[in-house]
N, C-alpha and C positions, 0 to 999 in steps of 0.2 A: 524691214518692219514685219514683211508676212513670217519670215524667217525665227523671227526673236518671241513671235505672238503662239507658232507653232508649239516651238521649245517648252513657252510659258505651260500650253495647255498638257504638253507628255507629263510636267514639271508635277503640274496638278493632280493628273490622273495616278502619277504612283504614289505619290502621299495620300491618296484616297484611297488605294488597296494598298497600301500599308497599314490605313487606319482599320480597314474590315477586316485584315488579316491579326491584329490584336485580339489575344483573347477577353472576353468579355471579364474577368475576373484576373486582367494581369494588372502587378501592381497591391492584391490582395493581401494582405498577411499570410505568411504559410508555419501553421502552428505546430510543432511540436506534439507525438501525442504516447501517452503513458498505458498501456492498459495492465490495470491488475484483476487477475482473475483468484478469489481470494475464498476460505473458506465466510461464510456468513455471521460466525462471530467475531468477526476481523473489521468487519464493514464498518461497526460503530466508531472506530480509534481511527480507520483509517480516512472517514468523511472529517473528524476532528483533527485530523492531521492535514488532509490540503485546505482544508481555513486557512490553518495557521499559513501553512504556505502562500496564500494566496493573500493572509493579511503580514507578512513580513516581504514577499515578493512582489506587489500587484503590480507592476510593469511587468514583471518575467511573466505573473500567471496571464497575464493575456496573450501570452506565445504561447502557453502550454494547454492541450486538450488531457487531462488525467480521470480516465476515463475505468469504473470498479466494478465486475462483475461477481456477482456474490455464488458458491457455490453451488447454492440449492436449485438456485434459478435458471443455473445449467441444467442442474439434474434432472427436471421437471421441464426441460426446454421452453421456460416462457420467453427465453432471451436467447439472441441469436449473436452470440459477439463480434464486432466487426474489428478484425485483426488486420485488414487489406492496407489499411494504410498509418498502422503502427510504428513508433521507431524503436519504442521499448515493452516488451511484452513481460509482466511477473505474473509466477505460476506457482502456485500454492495447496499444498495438500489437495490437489483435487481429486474427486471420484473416480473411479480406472476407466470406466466407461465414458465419460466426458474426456476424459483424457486420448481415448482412442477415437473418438468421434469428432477432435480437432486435428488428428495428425495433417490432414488436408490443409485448413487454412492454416496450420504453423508453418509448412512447409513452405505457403505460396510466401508468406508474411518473411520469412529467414530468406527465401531467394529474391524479394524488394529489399532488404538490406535491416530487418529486424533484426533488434539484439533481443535473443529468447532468454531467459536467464529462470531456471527452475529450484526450489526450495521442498525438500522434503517428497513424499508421494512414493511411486515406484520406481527402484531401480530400472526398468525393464525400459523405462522411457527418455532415459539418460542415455543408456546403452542403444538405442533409435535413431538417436541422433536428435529427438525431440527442441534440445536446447543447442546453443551455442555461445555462451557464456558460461565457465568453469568458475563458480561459484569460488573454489578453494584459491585463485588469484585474486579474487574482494572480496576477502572478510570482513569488510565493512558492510557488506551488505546482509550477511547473516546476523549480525551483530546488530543493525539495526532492526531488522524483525521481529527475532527473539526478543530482545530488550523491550523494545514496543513502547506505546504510548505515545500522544497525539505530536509530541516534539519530534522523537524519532522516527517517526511516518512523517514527517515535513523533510527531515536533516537527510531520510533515505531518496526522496522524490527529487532534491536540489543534486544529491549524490549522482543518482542516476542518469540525469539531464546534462550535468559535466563528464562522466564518463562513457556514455553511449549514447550522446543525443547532441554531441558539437557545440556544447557551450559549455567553453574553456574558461568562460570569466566570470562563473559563478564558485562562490567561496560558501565551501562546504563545510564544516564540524564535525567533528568526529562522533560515537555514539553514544548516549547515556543509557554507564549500566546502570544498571535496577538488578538488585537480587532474581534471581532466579528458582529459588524453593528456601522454603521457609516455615515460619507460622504468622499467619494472618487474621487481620481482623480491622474492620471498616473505621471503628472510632481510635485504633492508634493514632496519634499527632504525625501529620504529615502520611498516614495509611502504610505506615513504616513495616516492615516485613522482618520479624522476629526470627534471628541465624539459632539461639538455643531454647529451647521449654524454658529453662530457670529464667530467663532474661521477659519472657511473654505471661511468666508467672509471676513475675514479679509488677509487670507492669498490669495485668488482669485484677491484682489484689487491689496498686496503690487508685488504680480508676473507679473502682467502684462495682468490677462485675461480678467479682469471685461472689459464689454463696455457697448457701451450706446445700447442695445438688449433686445432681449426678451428673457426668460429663457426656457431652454428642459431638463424636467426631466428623469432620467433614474434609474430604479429599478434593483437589480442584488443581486445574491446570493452572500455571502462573500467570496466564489472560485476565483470570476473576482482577486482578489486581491492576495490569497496567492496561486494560481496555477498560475498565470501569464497568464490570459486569453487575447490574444493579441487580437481578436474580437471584445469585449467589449472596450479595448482601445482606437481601432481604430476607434469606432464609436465615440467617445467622441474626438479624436483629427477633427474624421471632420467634428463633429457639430460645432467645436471650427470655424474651417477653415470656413465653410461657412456664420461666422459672428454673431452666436449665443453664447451664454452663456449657461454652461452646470451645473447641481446639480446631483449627480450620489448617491443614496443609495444603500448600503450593509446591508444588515443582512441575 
């Protein structure tokens, strides 16, 4: 009996520091996390791009941390980005000096097992070793950038979480293109992006804007169109307004 009561109590005490020996947060969800480091005009498509994500996913988005640091904010260092425990890092036209003032945490972040993956910027930081994802193997993934817009900032985020972030059973879609240069203008049907003059002239006349004016041309990156740059718009409705004719190219 002393024998069996002995036993009982050893029995107890290592279930008892087995229980102190759990950690306090075992058990936890362990989330998934995205960071993009993005130029500032990017920011607006790409917050309307994880909604969508998160209202077509919301089981997946509560695995996922997708986490945006906007360019300027590096630049001006109000933001300290924390890459330590990233599983996918995107990198985007950044400033060179931001660029060299990260090589530290990119390095610590690719040696925990970070996929760096870089888009545009300085050769010099390819050639570093800065990245470790050779963009030219997923061109799906340039393809989703360029193309842009709040769908394809969702279809890129699912993309990325299946190919560098271990979840194999998420079903991805391919890119939607969107023209890439053009002529534009905010009240086309559908914000449609005009391939020839005669075809934007034609449609200028049967809408109602043609007048008897003089024309003001405006140049603009092909963002103004698939981020929804309301600036750029709004210039072009008040050239309209103060009696001129407007030609607006994208590429």
């Amino acid at each position: 009996m002393a024998w069996n009561k002995r036993f009982l109590v050893v029995i107890l005490n290592v279930c008892f520091i087995l229980i102190l020996t759990v950690p306090a947060n075992a058990g936890a969800l362990t989330k998934k996390k995205l960071a993009f480091l993005i130029p500032e005009t990017s920011t607006k498509v790409m917050a309307e791009g994880i909604s969508k994500f998160k209202e077509e996913y919301p089981a997946l988005a509560k695995k996922v941390d997708v986490v945006v640091y906007p360019g300027r904010d590096l630049e001006e260092k109000s933001v300290e980005p924390d890459l330590s425990d990233a599983d996918v890092i995107f990198l985007c036209h950044l400033n060179y000096k931001v660029m060299l003032d990260m090589e530290n945490d990119l390095k610590m972040a690719r040696s925990g097992g970070a996929r760096v993956i870089g888009l545009g910027g300085h050769d010099v930081f390819r050639a570093k070793g800065y990245y470790n994802v050779d963009v030219a193997n997923y061109p799906e993934i340039v393809a989703y950038w360029e193309y842009s817009g709040p769908e394809n900032v969702k279809r890129l985020i699912a993309y990325l979480l299946r190919e560098f972030a271990g979840m194999a059973d998420i079903t991805i879609e391919p890119p939607i293109e969107m023209p890439l240069e053009g002529i534009y203008h905010p009240d086309a049907p559908g914000s449609k992006v005009f391939e020839t003059l005669e075809s934007y002239l034609e449609w200028y006349k049967k809408s109602g804007h043609l007048k008897d004016a003089s024309w003001v041309g405006l140049l603009a990156y092909n963002t103004l169109k698939v981020n929804n740059n309301m600036v750029e718009k709004a210039k072009i409705r008040q050239i309209e307004k103060e009696g001129l004719k407007v030609i607006c190219t994208i590429g």
